[in-house]
Every structure is written in structure tokens, then in C-alpha cells.
MIKESE-774618 format. One record per residue (C-alpha): x, y, z. Coordinates in Angstrom, 2 decimals, always signed. Layout:
# residues N
+---------+---------+---------+
:      xx :      yy :      zz :
+---------+---------+---------+
:       X :       Y :       Z :
...
+---------+---------+---------+
# end
This chain:
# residues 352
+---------+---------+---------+
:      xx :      yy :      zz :
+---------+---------+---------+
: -103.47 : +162.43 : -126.62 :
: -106.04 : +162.50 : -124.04 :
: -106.27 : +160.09 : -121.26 :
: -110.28 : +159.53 : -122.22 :
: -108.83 : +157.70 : -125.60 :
: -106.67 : +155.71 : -123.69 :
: -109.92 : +154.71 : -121.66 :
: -111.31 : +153.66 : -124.67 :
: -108.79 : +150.85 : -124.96 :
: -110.08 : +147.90 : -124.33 :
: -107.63 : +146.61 : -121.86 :
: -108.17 : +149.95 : -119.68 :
: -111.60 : +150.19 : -119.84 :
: -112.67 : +151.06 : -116.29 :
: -109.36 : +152.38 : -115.19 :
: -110.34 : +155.79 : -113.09 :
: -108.86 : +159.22 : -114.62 :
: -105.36 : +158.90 : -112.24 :
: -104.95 : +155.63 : -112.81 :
: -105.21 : +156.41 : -117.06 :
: -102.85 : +159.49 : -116.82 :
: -100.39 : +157.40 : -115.07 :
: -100.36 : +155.18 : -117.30 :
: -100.44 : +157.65 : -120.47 :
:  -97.36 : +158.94 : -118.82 :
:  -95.82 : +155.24 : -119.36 :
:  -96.71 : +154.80 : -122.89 :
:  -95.31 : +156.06 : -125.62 :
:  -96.98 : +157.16 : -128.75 :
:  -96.69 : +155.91 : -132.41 :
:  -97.79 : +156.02 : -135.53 :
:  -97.16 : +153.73 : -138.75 :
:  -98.19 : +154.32 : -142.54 :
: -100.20 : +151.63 : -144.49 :
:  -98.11 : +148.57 : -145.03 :
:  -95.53 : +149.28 : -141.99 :
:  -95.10 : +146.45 : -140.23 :
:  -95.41 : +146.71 : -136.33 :
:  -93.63 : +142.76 : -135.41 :
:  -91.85 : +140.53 : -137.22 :
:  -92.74 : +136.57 : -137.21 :
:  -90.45 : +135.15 : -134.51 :
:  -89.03 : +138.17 : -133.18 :
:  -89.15 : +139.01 : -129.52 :
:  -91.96 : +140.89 : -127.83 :
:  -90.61 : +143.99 : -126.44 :
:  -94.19 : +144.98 : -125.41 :
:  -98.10 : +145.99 : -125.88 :
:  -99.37 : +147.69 : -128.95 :
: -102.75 : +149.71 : -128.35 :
: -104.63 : +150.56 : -131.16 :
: -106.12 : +154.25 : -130.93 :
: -107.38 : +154.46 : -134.21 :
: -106.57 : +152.41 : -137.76 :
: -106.92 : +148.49 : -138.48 :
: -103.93 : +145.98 : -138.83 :
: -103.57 : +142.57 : -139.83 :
: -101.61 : +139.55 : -138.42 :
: -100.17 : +137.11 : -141.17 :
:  -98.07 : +133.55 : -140.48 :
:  -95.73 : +132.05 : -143.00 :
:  -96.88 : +128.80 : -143.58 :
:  -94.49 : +126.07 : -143.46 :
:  -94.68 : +125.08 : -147.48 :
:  -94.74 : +128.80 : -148.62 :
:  -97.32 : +131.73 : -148.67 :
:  -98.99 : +133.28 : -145.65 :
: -102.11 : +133.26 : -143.38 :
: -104.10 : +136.01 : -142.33 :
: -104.87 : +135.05 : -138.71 :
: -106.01 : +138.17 : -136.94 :
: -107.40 : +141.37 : -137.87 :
: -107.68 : +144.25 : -135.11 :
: -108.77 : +148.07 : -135.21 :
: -109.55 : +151.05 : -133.08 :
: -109.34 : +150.13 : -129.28 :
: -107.47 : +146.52 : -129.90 :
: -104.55 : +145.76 : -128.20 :
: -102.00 : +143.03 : -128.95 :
:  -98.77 : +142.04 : -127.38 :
:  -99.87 : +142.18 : -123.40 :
:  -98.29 : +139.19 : -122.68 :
:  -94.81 : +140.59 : -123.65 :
:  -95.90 : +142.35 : -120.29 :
:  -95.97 : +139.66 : -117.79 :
:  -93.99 : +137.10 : -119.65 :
:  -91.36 : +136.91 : -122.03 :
:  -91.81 : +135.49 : -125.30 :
:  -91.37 : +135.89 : -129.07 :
:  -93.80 : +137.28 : -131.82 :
:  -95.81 : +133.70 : -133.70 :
:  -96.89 : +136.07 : -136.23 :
:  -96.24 : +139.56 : -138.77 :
:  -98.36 : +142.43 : -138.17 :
:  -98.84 : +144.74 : -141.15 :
: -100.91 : +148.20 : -140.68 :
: -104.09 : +147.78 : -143.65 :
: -104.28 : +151.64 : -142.68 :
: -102.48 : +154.05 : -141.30 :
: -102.28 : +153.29 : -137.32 :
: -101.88 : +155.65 : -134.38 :
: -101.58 : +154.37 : -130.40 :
:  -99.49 : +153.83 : -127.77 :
:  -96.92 : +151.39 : -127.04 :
:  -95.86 : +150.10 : -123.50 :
:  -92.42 : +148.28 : -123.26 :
:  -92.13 : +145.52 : -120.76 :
:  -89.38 : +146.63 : -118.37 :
:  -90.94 : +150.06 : -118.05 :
:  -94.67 : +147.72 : -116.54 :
:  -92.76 : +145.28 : -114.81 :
:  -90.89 : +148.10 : -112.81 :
:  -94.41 : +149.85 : -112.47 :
:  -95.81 : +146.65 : -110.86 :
:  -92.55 : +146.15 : -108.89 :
:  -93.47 : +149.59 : -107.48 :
:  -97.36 : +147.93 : -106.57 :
:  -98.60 : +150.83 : -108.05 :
: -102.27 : +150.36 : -108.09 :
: -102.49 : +151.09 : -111.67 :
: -100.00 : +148.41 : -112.99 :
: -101.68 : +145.70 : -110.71 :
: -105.30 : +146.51 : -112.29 :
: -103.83 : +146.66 : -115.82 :
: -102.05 : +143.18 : -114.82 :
: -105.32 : +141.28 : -113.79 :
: -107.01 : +142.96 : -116.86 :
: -104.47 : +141.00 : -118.88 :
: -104.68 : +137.97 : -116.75 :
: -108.87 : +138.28 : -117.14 :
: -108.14 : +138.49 : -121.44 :
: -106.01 : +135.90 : -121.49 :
: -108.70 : +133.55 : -119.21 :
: -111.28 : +134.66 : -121.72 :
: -109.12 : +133.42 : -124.94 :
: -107.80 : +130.40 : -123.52 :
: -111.51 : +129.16 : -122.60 :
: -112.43 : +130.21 : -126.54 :
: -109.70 : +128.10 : -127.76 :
: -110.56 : +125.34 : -125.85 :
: -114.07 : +125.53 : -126.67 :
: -112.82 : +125.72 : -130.31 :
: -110.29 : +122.99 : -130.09 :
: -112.77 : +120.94 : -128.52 :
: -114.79 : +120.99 : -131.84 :
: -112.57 : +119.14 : -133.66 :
: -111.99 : +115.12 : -133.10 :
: -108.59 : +114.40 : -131.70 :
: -106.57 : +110.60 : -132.01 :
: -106.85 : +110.77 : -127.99 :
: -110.24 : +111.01 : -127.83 :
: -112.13 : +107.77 : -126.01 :
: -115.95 : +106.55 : -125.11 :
: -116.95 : +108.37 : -121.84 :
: -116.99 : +106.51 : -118.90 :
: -119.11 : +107.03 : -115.76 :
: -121.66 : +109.75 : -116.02 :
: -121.04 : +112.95 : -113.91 :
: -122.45 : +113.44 : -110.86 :
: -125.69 : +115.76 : -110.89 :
: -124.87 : +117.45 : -107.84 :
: -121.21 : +118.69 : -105.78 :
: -119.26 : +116.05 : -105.76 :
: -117.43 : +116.83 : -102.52 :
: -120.69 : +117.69 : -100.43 :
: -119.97 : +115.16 :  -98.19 :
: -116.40 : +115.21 :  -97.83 :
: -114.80 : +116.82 :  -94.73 :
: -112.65 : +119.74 :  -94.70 :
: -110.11 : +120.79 :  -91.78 :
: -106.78 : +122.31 :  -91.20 :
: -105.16 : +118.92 :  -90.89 :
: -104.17 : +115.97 :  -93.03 :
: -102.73 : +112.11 :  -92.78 :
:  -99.18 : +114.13 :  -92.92 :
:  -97.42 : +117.27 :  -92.28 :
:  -99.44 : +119.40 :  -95.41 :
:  -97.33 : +122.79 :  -94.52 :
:  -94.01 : +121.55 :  -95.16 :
:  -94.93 : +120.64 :  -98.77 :
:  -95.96 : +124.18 :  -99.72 :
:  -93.24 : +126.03 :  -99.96 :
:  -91.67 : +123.78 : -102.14 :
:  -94.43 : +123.83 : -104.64 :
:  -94.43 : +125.04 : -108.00 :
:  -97.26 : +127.38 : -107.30 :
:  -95.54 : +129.05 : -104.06 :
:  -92.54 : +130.13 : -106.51 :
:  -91.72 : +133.78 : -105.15 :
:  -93.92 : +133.48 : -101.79 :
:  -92.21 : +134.14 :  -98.68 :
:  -93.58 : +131.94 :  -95.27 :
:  -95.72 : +134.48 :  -94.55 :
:  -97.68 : +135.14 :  -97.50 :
:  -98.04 : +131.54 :  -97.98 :
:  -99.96 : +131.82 :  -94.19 :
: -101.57 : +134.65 :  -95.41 :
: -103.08 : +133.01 :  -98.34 :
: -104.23 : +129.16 :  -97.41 :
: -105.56 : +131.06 :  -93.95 :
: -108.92 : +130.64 :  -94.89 :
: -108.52 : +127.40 :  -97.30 :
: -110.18 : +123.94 :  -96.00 :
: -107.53 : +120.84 :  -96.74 :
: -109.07 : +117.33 :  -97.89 :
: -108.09 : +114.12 :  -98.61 :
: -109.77 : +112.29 : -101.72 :
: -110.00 : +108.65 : -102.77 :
: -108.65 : +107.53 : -106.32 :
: -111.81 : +108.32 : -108.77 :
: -113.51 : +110.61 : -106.31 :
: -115.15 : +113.91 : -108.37 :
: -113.34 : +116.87 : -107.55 :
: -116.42 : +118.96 : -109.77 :
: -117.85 : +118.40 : -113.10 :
: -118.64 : +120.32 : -116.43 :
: -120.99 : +122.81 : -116.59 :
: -121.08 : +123.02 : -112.55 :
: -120.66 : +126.38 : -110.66 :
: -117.20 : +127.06 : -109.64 :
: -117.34 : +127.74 : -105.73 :
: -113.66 : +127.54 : -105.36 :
: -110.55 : +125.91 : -107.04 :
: -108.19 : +123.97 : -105.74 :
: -104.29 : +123.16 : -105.18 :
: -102.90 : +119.54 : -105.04 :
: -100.21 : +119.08 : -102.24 :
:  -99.89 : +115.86 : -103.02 :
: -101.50 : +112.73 : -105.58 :
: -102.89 : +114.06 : -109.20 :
: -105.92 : +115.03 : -110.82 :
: -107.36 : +113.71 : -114.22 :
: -108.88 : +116.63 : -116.13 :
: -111.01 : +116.27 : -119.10 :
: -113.59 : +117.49 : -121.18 :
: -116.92 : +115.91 : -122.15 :
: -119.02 : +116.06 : -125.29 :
: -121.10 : +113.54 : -127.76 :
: -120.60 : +110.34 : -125.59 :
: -116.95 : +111.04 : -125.71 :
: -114.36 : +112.41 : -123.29 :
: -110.69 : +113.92 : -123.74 :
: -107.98 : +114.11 : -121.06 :
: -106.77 : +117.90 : -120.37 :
: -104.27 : +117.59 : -118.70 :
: -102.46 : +114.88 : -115.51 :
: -102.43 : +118.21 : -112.86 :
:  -99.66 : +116.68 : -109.87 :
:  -98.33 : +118.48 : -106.56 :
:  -98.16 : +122.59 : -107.27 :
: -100.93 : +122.66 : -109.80 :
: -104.17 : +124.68 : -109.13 :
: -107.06 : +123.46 : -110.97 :
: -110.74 : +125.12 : -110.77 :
: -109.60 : +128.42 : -111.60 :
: -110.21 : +129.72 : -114.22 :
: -114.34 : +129.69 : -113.72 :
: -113.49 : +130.99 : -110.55 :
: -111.85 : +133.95 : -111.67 :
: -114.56 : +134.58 : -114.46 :
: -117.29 : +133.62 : -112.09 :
: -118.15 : +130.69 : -114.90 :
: -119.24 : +126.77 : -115.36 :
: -116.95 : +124.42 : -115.06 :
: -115.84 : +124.36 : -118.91 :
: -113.98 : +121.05 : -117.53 :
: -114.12 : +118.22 : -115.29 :
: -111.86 : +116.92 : -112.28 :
: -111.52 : +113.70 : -110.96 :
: -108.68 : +112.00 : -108.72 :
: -106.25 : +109.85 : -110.35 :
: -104.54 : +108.84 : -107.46 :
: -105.51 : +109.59 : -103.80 :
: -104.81 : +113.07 : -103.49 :
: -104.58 : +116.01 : -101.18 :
: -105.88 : +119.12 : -101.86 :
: -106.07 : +122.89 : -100.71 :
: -109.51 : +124.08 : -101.05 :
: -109.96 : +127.92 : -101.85 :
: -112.88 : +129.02 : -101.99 :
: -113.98 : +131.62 : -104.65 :
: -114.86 : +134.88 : -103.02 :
: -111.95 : +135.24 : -100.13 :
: -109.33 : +133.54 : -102.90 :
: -110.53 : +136.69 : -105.43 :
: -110.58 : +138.94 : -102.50 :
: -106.89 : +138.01 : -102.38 :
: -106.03 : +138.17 : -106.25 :
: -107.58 : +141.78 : -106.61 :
: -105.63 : +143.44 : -103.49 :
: -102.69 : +145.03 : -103.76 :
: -100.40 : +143.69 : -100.80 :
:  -96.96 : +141.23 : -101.39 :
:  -99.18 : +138.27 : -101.01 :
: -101.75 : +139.33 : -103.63 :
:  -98.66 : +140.61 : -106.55 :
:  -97.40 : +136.74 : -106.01 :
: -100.65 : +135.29 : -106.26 :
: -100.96 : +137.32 : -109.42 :
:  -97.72 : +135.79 : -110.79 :
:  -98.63 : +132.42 : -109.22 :
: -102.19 : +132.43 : -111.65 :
:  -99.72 : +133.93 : -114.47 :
:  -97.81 : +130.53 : -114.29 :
: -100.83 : +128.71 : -114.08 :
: -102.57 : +130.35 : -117.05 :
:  -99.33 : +129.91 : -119.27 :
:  -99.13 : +126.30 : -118.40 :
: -102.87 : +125.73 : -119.41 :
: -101.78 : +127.82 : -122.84 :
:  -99.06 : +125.40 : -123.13 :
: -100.92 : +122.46 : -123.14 :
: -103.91 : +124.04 : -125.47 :
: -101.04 : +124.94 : -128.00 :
:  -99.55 : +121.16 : -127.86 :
: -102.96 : +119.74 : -128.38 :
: -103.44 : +122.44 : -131.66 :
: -100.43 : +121.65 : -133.02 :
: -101.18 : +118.16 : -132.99 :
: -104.64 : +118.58 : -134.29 :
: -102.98 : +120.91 : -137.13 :
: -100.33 : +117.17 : -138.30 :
: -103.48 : +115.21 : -138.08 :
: -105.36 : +117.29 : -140.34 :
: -102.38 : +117.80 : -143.26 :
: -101.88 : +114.66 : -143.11 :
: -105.76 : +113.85 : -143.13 :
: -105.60 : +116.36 : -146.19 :
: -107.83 : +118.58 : -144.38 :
: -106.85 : +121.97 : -145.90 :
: -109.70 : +123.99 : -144.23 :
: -109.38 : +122.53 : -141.18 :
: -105.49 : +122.73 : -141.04 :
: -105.70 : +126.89 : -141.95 :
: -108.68 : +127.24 : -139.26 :
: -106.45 : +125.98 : -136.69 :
: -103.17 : +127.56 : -137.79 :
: -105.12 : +130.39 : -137.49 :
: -106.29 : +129.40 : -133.66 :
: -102.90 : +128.86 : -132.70 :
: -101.18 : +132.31 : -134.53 :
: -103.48 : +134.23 : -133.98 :
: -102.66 : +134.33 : -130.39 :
:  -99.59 : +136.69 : -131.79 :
:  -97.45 : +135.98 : -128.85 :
:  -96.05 : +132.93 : -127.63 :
:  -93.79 : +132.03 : -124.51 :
:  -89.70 : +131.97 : -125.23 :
:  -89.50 : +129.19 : -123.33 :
:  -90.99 : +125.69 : -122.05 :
:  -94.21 : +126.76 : -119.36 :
:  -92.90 : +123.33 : -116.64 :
+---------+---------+---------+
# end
């Protein structure tokens, strides 16, 4: 097959001609008859399925028998690209509707591609990191829809403009900031120097308990890493607010706008008093999209970060998926079992 159908994929789309046949010369090719089944429920993901042309169908046992339909894909879909930056098992069954033809990449073949920092494997890599961005902020929008036990009257409005405008920024702190990092969950993998190389241009503040770090629906002009103290994230709507997540020492917040170039779809404040690393957006992307040591661990450090978020979406679906059985919420219950499924792939392990 030609390497214009692979470009037709959508998670090549805008690869150049070399960088498609190289990676038509990593995948291989299949094919499966109408009612073949591609993955098993629970199985591990050995890698990415792209769809070249026919339609398949993700199902989920459910717990008290039968099965849900919780993704449909067809010509230029792709599923499984997680299995190539993380391992994990398959959450649901896919069954070919039609007869399917595509390619399939195994994991250990891309991760030694990327080991390699061929420039191919590093643009297919933030391609995956920039679909899973997209999905997590659509299941959060959609969990975010439906009321949750936790949810509590909004306090304090937001502020209307940036809420660090008048806070200084410098190289130096109330303590030695530097010797934290490289013990950070964030700097797993980084050597000294790409550490340097990477908070080089970032501004380090220190923030009151309560002080806005930036607020929903604000541009996102940077994101930002706490060194030390914690960060309450939440979400806004109807008078009400919901806690995200408690973000502590190692955890980047901010970034997924950043990297999409979107709103705020949260908001940050400061728990405790807090230290943070300020990046700000357009040398911190410069970074992620180059192709030296510093950028490939920056690209695993977001990896982290994005499975972490997933983590914590997941936790808060499964919960909303007991409280609506047990509400007797049918509907409801099969909308979000299909939220949480239909993600196909799920980490093999606990995301710390």
C-alpha cells in the first residue's frame, strides 16, 4: 500500500512523504473478515491499529451480563496508540462490522524508533500526545455534565483579569529551588543538564495560600510546575464548583491549554503557599516539538502528566457510573460506561 493512504490516517496526517515511508516500512499490514475480532476485553495492548478502509465496533461486557457498544470507527481511525507510549491492557472487544484492511504498529518496534530520535517517531509521538489532550478535555467536558456527590456552592468569584500580573518572577526563591528538581516526579529520566536546559528560560514565584494561579476560560500563557506547596484545581459551572485534582511537588498544571493553544477548561488556586516554575507557552512548546535529549524527556515527562490527569478523569467516571446504578439511572450509567470504554485502552498499572 501506498504511503499517500497511510497519510490519510488520521494520526499521520501532515507527516511529509519520508517521514510516511518510514513509517510504512514499520507497520505491518492486515486484514480481518466481518466478525473477526481485532482485541480482546482485558487483554494487553501489543500496539496501534490503523484503519485503511472498513468500520469496526468496540463492545464492553457489562458487569450483570450482555454488552455495550462503546465505539464505532472506520476508514482513517486509529485505536490502540497508547499501547505505544505506555503499557496497558485492552477495556474493551473490537469486532470488524466489515471486512477491515490497515496497518498495525507493535510497541517495541516505536519505542525503539523513538529511542533512535528519529524525527518521524517523535512527530507521530506528539501526534498521540495532541489526541489524547483532545479526548481527555472531551471527557472532562462530558463528565462535567453530570452532578457528582463532591460537588459544593462556589466560593469566591474568579478574577476577571491574570491573576499573577502583579506577582514577581526571578531566578531565586526563599530556599535552594534547584536541589528539589531533580528529585521530582516530573524530572523522572532528565539528566542535570537537560533539567538546565529546560527551566533556562522559566521565571520561579512564590504564592500565598488562596492566591489565583489562572482561572477558567482564561488564555493559557504558560503552565506551571510546583517545587514545593500544592495547588487546588477545579472546575466551575451553575453556581457550583468541583475539585480536580490536590496537584503537590512534581506536578505540572496549565498544560494542557498550553499545548492546544486553548482556555483554561480549569481553574488553579494555591492551597498552601507554594512555589512554582513558570513556563511560559511558546519557548516551553519550542522545547516539546524539538528533537534533542531534553525535548524526548519532556515528551515522556507530559506523557506522565497526561496519564495521571486520565487517571483521575477515570476515578471520577467510575464513581459517577456507582452513583448512577445505584440512583437507578440506566441511561446515564450506559452513557458513561460508554465514556470510560470507549477509551479502548487503559494503563496496566496505577499512573502515581
Amino acid at each position: 500500500m501506498s504511503t499517500e493512504a497511510l497519510r490519510r490516517i488520521s494520526l499521520c496526517q501532515g507527516l511529509d512523504r519520508e517521514a510516511a515511508q518510514k513509517l510504512l516500512a514499520l507497520a505491518k499490514e492486515i486484514s480481518f473478515v466481518k466478525g473477526a475480532q481485532l482485541v480482546r476485553q482485558n487483554e494487553s495492548a501489543r500496539g496501534a491499529f490503523l484503519i485503511r478502509k472498513g468500520e469496526v465496533e468496540a463492545r464492553v461486557a457489562l458487569p450483570g451480563g450482555g454488552a455495550l457498544t462503546v465505539a464505532e470507527l472506520g476508514d482513517g481511525d486509529v485505536f490502540g496508540e497508547m499501547a505505544l507510549i505506555e503499557r496497558g491492557v485492552c477495556s474493551a472487544t473490537v469486532v470488524a462490522r466489515t471486512n477491515v484492511d490497515g496497518w498495525f504498529i507493535a510497541r517495541d518496534d516505536f519505542r525503539a524508533m523513538v529511542a533512535s530520535r528519529e524525527a518521524v517517531a517523535l512527530e507521530i509521538q506528539r501526534a498521540i500526545t495532541r489526541n489524547l489532550a483532545s479526548k481527555l478535555r472531551a471527557l472532562n467536558a462530558q463528565v462535567r455534565d453530570h452532578p457528582a456527590p463532591e460537588d459544593r456552592p462556589a466560593r469566591e468569584a474568579p478574577p476577571s483579569g491574570d491573576p499573577l500580573a502583579g506577582i514577581g518572577r526571578s531566578k531565586h526563591a526563599s530556599f535552594d529551588w534547584r536541589a528539589f528538581l531533580p528529585i521530582l516526579p516530573f524530572f523522572e529520566g532528565f539528566d542535570v543538564d537537560e533539567i538546565d536546559e529546560l527551566v533556562a528560560e522559566a521565571g520561579v514565584m512564590e504564592l500565598a495560600r488562596s492566591a489565583w494561579v489562572f482561572a477558567q476560560n482564561q488564555p493559557a500563557d504558560a503552565c506551571y510546575l510546583i517545587v514545593r506547596g500544592a495547588l487546588e484545581v477545579f472546575t466551575r459551572a451553575d453556581g457550583r464548583e468541583r475539585r480536580v485534582a490536590i496537584a503537590g511537588p512534581g506536578e505540572l498544571v496549565g498544560y494542557l491549554a498550553a499545548l492546544e493553544g486553548a482556555a483554561h477548561a480549569a481553574s488553579a488556586r494555591a492551597r498552601e503557599a507554594a512555589c512554582l516554575l513558570e513556563f511560559p507557552r511558546k519557548p516551553f512548546l519550542a522545547h516539546y516539538e524539538g528533537n534533542s535529549t531534553a525535548s524526548v524527556s519532556l515528551q515522556h515527562a507530559i506523557h506522565r502528566s497526561l496519564l495521571r490527569s486520565l487517571a483521575r478523569t477515570n476515578t471520577l467516571l467510575t464513581r459517577l457510573i456507582s452513583h448512577a446504578r445505584l440512583s437507578a439511572a440506566a441511561a446515564e450509567a450506559a452513557e458513561l460506561e460508554a465514556a470510560l470504554h470507549g477509551q479502548i485502552w487503559r494503563a496496566d498499572r496505577v499512573i502515581e
